[in-house]
C-alpha positions as CSV (number, residue, x, y, z in Angstrom):
1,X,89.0,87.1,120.4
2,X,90.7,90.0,119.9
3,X,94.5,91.4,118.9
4,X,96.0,94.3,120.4
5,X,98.0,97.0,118.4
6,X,100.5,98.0,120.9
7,X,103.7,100.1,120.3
8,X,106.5,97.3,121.1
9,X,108.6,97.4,123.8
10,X,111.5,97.5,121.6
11,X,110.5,99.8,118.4
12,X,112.8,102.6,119.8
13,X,115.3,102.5,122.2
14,X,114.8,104.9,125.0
15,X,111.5,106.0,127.1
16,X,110.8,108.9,124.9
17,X,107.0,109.6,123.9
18,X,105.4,108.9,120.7
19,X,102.8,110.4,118.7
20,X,100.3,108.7,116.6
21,X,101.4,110.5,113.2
22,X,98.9,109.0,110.6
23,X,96.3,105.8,110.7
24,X,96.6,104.1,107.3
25,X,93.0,101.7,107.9
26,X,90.1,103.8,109.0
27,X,88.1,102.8,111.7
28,X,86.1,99.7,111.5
29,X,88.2,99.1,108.3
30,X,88.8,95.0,107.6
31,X,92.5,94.5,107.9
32,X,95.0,91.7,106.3
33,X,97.6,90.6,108.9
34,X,101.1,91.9,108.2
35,X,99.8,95.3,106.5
36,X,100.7,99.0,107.4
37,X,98.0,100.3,109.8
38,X,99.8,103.2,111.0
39,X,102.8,105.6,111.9
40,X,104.1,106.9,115.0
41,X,106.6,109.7,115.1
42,X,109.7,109.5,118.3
43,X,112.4,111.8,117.8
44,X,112.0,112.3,114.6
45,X,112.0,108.8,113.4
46,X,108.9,107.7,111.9
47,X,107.8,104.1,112.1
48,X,105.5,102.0,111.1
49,X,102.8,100.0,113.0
50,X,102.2,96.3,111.4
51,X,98.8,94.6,111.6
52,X,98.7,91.5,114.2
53,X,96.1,89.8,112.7
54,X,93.3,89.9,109.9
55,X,90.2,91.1,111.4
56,X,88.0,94.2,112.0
57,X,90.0,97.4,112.7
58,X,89.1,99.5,116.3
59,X,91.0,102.3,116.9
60,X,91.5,103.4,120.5
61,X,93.8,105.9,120.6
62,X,93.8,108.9,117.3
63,X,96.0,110.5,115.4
64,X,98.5,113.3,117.2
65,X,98.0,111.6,120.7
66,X,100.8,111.3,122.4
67,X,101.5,107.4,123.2
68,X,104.1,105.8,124.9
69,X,106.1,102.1,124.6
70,X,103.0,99.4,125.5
71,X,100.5,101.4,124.7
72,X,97.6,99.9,123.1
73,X,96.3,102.1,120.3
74,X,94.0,99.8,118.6
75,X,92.2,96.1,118.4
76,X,91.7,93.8,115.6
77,X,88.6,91.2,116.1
């Protein structure tokens, strides 16, 4: 089974666009649950994207794409 890495529905308030600023874990990279994966940039506010779930890493979406709230940008298996 897998876990989604989504952009939460309530990182940011708004309905502004994100962009995928930097991926932390390469991928295919083994991740621990609760680590730094990635950053996303809205408005000039950079946060940070928390790992689900220990698993595999599959990134779906790359860095400087444009992403918005519910967005799925990666899986963890």
């Amino acid at each position: 089974m897998s876990n989604d890495v989504r952009i939460p529905e309530d990182l940011y308030e708004g309905d502004e666009d994100s962009v995928i600023t930097a991926w932390l874990a390469s991928d295919g990279a083994r991740v621990k649950q609760g680590a730094l994966i990635a950053e996303i940039m809205t408005a000039k506010v950079q946060h940070e994207m928390i790992a689900p779930a220990s698993g595999i890493l599959k990134i779906l979406k790359q860095q400087d794409e444009v992403v918005t709230k519910g967005t799925v940008i990666g899986q963890i298996s």
